[in-house]
Biopython code that builds the backbone (N, CA, C, O; Angstrom):
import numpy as np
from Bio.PDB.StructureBuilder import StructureBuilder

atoms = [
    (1, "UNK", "N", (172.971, 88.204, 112.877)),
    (1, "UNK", "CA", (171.986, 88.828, 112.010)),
    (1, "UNK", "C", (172.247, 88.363, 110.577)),
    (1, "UNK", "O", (173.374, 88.374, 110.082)),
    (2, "UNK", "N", (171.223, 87.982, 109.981)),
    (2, "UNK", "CA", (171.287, 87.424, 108.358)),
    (2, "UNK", "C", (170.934, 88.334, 107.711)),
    (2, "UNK", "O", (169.804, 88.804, 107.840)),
    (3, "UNK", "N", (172.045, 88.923, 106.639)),
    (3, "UNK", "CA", (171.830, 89.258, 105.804)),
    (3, "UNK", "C", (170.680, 89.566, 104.582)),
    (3, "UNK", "O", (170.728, 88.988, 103.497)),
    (4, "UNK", "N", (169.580, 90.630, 104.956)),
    (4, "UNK", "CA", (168.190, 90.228, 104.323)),
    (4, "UNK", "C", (168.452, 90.285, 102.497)),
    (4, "UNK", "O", (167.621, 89.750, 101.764)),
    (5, "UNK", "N", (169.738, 91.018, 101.895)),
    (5, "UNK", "CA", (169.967, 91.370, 101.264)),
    (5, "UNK", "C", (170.707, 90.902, 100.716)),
    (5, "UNK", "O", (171.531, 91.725, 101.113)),
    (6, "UNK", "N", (171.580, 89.951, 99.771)),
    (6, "UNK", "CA", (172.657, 89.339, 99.449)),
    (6, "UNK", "C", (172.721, 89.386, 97.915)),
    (6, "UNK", "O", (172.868, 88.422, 97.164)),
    (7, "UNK", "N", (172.582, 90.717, 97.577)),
    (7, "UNK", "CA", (172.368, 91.233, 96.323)),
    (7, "UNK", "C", (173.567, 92.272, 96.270)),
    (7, "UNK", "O", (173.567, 93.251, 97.016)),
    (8, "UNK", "N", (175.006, 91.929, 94.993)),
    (8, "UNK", "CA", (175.751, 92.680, 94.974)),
    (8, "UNK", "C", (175.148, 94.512, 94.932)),
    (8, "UNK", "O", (175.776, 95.399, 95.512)),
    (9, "UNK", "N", (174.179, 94.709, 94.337)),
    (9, "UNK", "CA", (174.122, 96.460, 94.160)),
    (9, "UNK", "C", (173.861, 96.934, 95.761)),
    (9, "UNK", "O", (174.214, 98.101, 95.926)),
    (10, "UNK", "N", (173.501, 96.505, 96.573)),
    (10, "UNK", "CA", (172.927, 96.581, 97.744)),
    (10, "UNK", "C", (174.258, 96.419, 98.522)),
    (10, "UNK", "O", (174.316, 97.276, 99.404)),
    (11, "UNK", "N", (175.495, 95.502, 98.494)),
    (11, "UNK", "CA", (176.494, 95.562, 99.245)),
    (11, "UNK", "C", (177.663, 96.346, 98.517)),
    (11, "UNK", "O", (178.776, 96.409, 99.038)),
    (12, "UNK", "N", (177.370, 96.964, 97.257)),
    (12, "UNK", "CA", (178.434, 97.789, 96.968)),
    (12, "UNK", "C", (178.105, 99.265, 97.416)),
    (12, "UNK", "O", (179.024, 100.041, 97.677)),
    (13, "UNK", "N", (176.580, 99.701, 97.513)),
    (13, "UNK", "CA", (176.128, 100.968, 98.258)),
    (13, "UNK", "C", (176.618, 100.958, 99.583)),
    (13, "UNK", "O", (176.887, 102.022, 100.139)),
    (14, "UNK", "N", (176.759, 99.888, 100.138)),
    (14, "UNK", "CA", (176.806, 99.867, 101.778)),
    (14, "UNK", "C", (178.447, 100.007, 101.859)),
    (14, "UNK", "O", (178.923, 100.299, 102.956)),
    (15, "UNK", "N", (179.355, 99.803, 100.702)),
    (15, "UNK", "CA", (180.719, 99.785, 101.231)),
    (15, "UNK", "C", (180.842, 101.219, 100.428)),
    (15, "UNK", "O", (181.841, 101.892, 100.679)),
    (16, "UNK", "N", (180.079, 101.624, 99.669)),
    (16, "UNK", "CA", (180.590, 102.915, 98.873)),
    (16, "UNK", "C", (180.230, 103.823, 100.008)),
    (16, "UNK", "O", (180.883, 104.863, 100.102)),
    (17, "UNK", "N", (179.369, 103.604, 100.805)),
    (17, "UNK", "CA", (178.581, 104.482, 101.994)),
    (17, "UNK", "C", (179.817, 104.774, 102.978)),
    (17, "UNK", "O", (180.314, 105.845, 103.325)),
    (18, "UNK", "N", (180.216, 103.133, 103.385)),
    (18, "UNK", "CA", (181.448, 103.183, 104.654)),
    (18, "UNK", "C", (182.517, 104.141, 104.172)),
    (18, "UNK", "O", (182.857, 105.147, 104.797)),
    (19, "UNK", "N", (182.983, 103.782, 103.101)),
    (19, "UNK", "CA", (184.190, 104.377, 102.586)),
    (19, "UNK", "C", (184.041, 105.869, 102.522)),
    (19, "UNK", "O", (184.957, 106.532, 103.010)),
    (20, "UNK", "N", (182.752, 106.651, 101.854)),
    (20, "UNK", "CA", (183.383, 107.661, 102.006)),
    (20, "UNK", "C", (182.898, 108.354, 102.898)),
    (20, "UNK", "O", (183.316, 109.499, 103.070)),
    (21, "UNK", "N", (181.510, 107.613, 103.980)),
    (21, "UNK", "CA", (181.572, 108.647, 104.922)),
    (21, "UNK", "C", (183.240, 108.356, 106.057)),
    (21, "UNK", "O", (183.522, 109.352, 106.724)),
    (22, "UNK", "N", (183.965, 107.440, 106.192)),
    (22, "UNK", "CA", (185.420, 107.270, 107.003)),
    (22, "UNK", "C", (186.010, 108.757, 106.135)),
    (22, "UNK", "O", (186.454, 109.774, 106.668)),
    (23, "UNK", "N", (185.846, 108.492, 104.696)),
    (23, "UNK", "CA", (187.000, 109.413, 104.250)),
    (23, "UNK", "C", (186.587, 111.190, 104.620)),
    (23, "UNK", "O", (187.415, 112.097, 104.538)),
    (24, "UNK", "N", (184.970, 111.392, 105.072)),
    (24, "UNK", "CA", (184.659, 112.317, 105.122)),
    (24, "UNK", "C", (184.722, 112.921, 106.503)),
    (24, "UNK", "O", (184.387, 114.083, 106.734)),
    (25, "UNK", "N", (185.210, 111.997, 107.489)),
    (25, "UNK", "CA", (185.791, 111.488, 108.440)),
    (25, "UNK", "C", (184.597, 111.882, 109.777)),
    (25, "UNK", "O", (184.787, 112.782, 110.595)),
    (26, "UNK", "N", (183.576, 111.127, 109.753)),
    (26, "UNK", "CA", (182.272, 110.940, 110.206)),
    (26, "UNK", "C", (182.326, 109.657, 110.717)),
    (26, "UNK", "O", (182.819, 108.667, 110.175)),
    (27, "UNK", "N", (181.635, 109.761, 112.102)),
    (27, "UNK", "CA", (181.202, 108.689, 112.331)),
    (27, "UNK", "C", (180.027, 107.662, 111.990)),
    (27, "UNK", "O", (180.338, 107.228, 110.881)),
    (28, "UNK", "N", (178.993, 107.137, 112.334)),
    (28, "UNK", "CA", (178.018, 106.364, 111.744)),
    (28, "UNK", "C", (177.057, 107.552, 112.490)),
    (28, "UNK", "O", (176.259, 108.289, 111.911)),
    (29, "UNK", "N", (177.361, 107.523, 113.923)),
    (29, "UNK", "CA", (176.428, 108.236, 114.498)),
    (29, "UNK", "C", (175.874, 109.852, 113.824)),
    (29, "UNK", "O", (174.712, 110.101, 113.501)),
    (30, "UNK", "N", (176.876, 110.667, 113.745)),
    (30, "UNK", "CA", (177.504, 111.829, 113.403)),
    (30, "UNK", "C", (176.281, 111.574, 111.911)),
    (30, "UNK", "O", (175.208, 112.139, 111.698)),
    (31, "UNK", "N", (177.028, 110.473, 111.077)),
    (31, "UNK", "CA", (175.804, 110.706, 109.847)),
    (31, "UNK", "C", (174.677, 110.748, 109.418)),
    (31, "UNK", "O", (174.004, 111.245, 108.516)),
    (32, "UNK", "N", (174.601, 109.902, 110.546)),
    (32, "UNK", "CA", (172.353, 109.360, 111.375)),
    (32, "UNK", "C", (171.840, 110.980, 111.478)),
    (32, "UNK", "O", (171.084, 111.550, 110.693)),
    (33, "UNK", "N", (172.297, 111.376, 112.336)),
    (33, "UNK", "CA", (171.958, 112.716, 112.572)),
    (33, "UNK", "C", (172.013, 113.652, 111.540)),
    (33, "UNK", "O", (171.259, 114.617, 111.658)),
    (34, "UNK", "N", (172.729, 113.592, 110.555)),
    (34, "UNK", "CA", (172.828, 114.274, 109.558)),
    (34, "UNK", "C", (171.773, 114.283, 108.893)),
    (34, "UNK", "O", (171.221, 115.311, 108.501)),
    (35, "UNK", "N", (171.374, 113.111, 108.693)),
    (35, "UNK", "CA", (169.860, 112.555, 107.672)),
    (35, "UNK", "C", (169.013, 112.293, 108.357)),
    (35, "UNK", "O", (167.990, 111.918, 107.784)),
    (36, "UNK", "N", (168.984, 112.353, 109.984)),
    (36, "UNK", "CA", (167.713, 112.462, 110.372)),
    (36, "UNK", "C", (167.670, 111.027, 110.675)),
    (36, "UNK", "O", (166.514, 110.660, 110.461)),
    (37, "UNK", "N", (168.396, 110.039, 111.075)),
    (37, "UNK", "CA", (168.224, 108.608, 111.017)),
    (37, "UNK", "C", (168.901, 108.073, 112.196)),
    (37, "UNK", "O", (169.724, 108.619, 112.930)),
    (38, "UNK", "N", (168.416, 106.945, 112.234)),
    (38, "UNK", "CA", (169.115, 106.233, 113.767)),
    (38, "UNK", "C", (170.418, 105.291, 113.232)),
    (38, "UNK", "O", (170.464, 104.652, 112.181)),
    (39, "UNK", "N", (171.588, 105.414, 114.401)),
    (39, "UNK", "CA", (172.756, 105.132, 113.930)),
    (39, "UNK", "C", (172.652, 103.069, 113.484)),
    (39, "UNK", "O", (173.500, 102.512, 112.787)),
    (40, "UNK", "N", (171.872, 102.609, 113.882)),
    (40, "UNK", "CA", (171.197, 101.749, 113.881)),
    (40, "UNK", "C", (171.229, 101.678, 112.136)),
    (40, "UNK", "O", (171.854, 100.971, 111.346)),
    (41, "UNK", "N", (170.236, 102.773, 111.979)),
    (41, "UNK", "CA", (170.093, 102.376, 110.038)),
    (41, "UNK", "C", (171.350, 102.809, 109.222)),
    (41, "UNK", "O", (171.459, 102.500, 108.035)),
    (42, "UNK", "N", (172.122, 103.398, 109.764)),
    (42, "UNK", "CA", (173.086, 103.707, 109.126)),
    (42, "UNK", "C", (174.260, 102.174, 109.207)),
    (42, "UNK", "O", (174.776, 101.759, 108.169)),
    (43, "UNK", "N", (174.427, 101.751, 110.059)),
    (43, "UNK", "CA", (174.974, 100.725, 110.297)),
    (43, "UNK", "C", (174.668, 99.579, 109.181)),
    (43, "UNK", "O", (175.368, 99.097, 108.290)),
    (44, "UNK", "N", (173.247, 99.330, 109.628)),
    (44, "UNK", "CA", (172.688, 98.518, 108.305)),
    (44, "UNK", "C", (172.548, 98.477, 106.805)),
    (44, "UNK", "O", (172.352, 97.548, 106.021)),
    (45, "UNK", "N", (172.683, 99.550, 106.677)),
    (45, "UNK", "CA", (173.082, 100.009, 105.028)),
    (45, "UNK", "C", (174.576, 99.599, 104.983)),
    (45, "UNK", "O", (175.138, 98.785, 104.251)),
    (46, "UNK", "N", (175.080, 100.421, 106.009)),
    (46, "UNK", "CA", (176.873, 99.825, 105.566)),
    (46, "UNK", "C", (177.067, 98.344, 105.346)),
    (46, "UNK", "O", (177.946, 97.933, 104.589)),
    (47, "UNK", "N", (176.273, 97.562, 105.984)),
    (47, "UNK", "CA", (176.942, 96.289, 106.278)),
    (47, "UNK", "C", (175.793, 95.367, 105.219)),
    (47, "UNK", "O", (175.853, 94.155, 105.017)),
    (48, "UNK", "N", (174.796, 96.306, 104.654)),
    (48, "UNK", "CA", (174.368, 94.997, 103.704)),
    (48, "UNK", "C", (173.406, 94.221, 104.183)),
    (48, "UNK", "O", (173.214, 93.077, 103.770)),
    (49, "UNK", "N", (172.421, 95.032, 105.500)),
    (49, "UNK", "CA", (171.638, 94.160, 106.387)),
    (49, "UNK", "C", (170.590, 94.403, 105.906)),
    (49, "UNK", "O", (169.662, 93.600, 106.004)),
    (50, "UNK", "N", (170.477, 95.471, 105.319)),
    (50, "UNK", "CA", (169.124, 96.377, 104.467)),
    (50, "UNK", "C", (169.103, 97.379, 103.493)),
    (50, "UNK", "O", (169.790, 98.388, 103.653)),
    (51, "UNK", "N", (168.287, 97.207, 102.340)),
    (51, "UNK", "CA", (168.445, 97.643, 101.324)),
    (51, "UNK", "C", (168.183, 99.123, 101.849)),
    (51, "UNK", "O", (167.758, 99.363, 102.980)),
    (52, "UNK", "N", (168.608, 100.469, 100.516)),
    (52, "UNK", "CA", (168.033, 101.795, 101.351)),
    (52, "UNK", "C", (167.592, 102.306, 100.057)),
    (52, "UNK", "O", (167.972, 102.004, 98.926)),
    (53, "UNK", "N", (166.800, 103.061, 100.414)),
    (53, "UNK", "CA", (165.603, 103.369, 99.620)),
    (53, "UNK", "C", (166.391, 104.544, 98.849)),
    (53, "UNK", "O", (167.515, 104.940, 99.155)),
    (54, "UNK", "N", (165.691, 104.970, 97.921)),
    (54, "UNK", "CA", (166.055, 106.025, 97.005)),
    (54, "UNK", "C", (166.194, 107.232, 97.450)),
    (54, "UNK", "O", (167.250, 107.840, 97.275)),
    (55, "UNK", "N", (165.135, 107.776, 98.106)),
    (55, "UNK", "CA", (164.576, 109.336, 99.138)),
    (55, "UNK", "C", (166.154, 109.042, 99.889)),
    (55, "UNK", "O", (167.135, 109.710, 99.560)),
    (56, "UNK", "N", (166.220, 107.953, 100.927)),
    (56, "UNK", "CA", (167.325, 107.908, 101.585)),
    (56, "UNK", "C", (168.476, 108.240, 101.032)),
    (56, "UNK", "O", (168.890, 109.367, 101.305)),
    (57, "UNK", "N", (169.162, 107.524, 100.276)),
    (57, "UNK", "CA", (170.365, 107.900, 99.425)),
    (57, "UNK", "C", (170.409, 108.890, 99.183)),
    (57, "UNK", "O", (171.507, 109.438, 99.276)),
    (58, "UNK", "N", (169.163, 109.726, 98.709)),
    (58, "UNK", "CA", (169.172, 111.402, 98.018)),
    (58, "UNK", "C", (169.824, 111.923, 99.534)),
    (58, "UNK", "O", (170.804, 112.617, 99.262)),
    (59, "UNK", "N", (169.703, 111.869, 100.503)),
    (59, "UNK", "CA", (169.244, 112.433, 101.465)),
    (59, "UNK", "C", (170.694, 112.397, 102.534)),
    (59, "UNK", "O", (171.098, 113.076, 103.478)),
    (60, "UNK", "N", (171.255, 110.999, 101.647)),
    (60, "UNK", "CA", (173.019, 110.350, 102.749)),
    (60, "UNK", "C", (173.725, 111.198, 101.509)),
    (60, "UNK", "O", (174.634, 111.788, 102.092)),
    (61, "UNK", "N", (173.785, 111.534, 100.253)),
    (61, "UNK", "CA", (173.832, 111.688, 99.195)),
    (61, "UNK", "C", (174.411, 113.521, 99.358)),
    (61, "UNK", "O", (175.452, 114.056, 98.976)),
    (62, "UNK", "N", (173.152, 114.101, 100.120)),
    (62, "UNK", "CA", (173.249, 115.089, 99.875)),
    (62, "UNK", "C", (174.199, 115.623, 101.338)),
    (62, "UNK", "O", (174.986, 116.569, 101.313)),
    (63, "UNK", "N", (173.895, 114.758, 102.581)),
    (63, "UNK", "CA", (174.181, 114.970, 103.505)),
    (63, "UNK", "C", (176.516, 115.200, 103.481)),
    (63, "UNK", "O", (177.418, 115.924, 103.903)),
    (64, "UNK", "N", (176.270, 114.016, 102.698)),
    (64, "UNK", "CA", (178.164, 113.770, 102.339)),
    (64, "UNK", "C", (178.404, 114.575, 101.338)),
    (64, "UNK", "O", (179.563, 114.578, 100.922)),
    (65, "UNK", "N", (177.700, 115.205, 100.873)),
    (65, "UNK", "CA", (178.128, 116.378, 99.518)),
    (65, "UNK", "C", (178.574, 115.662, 98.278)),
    (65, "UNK", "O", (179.538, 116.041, 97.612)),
    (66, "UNK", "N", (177.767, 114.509, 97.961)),
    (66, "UNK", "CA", (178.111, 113.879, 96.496)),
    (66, "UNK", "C", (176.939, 113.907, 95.723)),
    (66, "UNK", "O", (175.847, 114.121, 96.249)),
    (67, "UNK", "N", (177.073, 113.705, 94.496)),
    (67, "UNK", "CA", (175.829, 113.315, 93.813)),
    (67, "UNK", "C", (175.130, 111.840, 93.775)),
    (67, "UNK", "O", (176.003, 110.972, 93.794)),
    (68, "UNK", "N", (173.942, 111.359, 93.731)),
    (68, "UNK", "CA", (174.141, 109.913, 94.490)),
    (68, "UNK", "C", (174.348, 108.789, 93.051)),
    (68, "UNK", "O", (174.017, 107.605, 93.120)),
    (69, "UNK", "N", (174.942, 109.412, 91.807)),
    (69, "UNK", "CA", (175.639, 108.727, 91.388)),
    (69, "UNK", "C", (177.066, 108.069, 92.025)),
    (69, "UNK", "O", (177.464, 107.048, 91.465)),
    (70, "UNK", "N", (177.685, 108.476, 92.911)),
    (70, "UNK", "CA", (178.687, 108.171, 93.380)),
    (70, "UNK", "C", (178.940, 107.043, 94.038)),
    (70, "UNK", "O", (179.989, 106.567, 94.471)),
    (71, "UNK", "N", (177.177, 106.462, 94.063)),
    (71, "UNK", "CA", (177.508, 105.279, 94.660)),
    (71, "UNK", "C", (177.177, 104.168, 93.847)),
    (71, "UNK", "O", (176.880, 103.031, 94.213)),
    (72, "UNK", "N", (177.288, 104.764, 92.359)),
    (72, "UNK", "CA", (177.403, 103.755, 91.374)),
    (72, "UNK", "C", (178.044, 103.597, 90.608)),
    (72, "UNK", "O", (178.084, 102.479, 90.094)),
    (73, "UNK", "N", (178.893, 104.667, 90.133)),
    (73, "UNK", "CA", (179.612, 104.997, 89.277)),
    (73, "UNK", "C", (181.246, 105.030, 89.564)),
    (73, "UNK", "O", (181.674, 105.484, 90.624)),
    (74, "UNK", "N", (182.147, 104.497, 88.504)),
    (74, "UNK", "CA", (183.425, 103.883, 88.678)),
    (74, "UNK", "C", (184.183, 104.533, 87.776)),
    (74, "UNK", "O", (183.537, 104.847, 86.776)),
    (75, "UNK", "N", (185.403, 104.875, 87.758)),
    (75, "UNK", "CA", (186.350, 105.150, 86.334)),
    (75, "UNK", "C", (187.362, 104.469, 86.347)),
    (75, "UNK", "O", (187.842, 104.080, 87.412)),
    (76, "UNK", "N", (187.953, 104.154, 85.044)),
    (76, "UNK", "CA", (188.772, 102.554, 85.040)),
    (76, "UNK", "C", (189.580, 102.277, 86.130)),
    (76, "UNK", "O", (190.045, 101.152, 86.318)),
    (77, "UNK", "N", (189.767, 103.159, 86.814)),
    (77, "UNK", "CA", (190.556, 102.943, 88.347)),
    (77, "UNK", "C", (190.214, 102.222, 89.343)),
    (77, "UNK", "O", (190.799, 101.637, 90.254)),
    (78, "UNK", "N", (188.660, 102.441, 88.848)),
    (78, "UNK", "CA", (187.508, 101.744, 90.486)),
    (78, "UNK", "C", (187.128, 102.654, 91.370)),
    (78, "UNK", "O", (186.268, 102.418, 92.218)),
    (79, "UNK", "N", (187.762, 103.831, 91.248)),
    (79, "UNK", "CA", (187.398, 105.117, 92.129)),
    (79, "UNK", "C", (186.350, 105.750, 91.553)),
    (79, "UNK", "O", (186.077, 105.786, 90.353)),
    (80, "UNK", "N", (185.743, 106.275, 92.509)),
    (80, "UNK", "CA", (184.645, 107.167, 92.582)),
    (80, "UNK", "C", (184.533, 107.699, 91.432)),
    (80, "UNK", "O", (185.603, 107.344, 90.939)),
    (81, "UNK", "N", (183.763, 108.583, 90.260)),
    (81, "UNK", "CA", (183.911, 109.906, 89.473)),
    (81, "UNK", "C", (183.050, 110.786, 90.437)),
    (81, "UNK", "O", (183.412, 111.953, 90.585)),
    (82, "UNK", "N", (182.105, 110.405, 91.010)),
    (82, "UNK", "CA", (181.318, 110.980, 92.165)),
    (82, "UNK", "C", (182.052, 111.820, 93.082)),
    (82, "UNK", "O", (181.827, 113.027, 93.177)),
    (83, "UNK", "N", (183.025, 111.140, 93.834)),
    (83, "UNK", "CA", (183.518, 111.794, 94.478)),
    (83, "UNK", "C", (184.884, 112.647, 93.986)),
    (83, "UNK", "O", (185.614, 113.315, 94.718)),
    (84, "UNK", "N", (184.984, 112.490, 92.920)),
    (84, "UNK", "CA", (186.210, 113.620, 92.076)),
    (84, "UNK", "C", (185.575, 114.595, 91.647)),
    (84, "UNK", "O", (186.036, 115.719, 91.448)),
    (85, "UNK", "N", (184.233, 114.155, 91.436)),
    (85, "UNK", "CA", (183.338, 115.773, 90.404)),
    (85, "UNK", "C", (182.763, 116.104, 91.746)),
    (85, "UNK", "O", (182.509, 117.297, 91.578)),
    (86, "UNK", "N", (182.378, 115.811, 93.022)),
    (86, "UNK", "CA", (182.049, 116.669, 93.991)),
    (86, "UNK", "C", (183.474, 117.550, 94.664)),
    (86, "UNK", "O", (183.198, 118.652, 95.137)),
    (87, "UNK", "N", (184.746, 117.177, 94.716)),
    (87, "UNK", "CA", (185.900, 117.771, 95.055)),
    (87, "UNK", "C", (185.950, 119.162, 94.254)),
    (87, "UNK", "O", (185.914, 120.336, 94.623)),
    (88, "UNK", "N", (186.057, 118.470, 92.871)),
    (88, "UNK", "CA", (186.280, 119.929, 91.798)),
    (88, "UNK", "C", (185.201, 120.940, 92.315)),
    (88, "UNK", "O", (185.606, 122.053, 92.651)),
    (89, "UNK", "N", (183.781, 120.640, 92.417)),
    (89, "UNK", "CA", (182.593, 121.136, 92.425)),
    (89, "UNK", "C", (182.651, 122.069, 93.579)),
    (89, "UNK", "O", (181.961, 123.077, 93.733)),
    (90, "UNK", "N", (183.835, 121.462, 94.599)),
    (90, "UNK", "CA", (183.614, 122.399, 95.830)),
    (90, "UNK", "C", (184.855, 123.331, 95.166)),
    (90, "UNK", "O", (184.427, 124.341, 94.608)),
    (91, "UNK", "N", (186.008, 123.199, 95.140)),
    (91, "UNK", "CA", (187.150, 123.830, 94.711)),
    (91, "UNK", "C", (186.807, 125.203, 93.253)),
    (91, "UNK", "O", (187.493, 126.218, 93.125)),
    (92, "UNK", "N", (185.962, 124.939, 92.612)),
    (92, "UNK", "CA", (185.346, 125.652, 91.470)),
    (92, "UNK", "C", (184.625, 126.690, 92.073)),
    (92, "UNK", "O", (185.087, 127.828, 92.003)),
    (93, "UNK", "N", (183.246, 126.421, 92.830)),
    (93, "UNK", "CA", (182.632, 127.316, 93.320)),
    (93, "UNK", "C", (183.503, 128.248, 94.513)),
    (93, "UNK", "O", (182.945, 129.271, 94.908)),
    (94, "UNK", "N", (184.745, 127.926, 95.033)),
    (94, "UNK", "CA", (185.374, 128.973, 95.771)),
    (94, "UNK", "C", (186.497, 129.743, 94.803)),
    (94, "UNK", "O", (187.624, 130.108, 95.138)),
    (95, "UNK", "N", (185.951, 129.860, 93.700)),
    (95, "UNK", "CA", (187.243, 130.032, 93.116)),
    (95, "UNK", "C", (186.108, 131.585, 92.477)),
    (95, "UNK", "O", (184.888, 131.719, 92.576)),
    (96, "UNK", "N", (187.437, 132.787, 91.678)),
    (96, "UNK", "CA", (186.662, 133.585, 91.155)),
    (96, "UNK", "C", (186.430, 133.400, 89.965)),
    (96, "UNK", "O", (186.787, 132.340, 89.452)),
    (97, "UNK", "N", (185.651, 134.559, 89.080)),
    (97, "UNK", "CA", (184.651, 134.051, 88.149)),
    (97, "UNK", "C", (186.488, 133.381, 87.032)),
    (97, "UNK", "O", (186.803, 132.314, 86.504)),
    (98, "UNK", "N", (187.308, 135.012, 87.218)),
    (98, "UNK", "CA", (188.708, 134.756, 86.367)),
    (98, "UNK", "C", (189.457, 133.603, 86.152)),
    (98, "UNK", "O", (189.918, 133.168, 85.097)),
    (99, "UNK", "N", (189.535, 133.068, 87.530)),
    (99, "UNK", "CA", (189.934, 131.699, 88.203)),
    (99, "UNK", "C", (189.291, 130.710, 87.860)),
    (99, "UNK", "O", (189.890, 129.640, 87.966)),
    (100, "UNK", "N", (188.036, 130.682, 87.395)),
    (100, "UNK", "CA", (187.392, 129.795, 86.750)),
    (100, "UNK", "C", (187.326, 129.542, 85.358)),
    (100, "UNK", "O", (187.216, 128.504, 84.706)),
    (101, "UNK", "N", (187.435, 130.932, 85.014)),
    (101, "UNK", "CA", (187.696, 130.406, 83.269)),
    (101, "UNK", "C", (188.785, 130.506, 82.670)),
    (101, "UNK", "O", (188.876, 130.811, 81.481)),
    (102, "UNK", "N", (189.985, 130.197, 83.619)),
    (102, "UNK", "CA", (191.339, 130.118, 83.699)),
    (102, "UNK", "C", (191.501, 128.403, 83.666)),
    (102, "UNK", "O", (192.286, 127.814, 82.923)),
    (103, "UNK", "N", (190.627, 127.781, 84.590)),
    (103, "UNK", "CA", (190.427, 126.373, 84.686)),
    (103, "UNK", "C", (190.007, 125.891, 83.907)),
    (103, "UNK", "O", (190.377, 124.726, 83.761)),
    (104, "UNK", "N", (188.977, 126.448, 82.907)),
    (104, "UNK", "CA", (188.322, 125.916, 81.933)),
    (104, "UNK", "C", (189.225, 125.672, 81.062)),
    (104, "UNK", "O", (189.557, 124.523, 80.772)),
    (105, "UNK", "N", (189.898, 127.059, 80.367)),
    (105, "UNK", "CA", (190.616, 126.844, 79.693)),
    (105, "UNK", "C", (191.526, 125.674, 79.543)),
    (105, "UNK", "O", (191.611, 124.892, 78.596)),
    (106, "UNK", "N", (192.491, 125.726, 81.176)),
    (106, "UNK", "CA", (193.351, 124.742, 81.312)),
    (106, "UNK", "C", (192.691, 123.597, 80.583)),
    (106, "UNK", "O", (193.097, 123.232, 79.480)),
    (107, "UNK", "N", (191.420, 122.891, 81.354)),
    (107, "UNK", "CA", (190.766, 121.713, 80.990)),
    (107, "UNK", "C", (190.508, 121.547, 79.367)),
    (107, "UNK", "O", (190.685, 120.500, 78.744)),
    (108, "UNK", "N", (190.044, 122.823, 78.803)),
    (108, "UNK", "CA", (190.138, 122.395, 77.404)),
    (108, "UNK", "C", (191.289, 122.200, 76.743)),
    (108, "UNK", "O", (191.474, 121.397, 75.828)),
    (109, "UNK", "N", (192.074, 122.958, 77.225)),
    (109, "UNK", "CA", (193.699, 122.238, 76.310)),
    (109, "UNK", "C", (193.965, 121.073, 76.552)),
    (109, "UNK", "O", (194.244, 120.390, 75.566)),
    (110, "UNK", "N", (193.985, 120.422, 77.859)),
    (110, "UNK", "CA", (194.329, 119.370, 78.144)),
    (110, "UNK", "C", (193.573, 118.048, 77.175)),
    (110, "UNK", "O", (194.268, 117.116, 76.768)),
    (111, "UNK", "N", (192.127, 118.127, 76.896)),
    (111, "UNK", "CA", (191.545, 117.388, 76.572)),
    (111, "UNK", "C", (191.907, 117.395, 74.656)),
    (111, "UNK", "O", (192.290, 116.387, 74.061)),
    (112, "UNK", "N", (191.769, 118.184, 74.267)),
    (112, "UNK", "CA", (192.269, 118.769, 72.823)),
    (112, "UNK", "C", (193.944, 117.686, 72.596)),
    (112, "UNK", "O", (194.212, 116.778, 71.809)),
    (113, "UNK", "N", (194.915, 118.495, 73.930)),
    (113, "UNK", "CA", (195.813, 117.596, 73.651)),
    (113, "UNK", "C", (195.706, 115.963, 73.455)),
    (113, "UNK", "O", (196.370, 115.350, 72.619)),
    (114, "UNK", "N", (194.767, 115.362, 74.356)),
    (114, "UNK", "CA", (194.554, 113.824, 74.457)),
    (114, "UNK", "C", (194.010, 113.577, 73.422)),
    (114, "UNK", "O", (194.330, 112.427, 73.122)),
    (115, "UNK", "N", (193.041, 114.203, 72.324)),
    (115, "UNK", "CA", (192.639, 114.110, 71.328)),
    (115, "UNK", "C", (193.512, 113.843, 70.600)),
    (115, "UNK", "O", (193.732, 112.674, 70.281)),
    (116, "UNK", "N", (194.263, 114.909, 70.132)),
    (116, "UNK", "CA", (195.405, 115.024, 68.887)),
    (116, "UNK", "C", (196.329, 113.975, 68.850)),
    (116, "UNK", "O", (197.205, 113.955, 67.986)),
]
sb = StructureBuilder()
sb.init_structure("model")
sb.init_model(0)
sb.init_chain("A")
sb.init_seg("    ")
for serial, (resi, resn, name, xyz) in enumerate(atoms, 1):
    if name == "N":
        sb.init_residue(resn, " ", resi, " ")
    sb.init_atom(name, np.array(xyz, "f"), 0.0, 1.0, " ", f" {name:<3s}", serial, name[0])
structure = sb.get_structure()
């Protein structure tokens, strides 16, 4: 099968896709179903065989619990920020209201300190 697509933004979605649905520890099939899609198209996005539409991404996006910046966005590491601000995002909302603006706090000192 040839590659219809041989456009880096198109094969970095398809490996940002693999990576974190493995890390979310899903199969291809498992994610088809998630979004309503045949394991077929899921395959093809991973591998760069076909571009995926916007609606879609919202939709693999929402299915993996990221924002679908995540499959564009990098911090000088090369890692995700996508998938670090969806971690916090889950860890925050189980937390209480006290517990939360206990975190805040933390976070603002920390940043204040990097300032100074």
């Amino acid at each position: 099968m040839v590659k219809v697509f041989d456009c880096p933004i198109v094969m970095r979605i398809g490996s940002r896709l693999t990576k974190l649905r493995k890390k979310c520890g899903l199969s291809q099939g498992e994610l088809a179903q998630m979004c309503n899609l045949k394991l077929q198209q899921i395959y093809k996005h991973e591998a760069g065989y076909t571009g995926i539409t916007v609606s879609r991404l919202l939709d693999i996006a929402r299915a993996l619990e990221v924002s679908p910046e995540y499959f564009y966005e990098e911090d000088e590491g090369g890692e995700a920020v996508g998938v670090q601000r969806s971690v916090l995002l889950h860890y925050f909302g189980e937390m209480s209201i006290a517990e939360r603006e206990q975190l805040i706090n933390f976070a603002s000192s920390l940043t204040r300190s990097v300032a100074a």
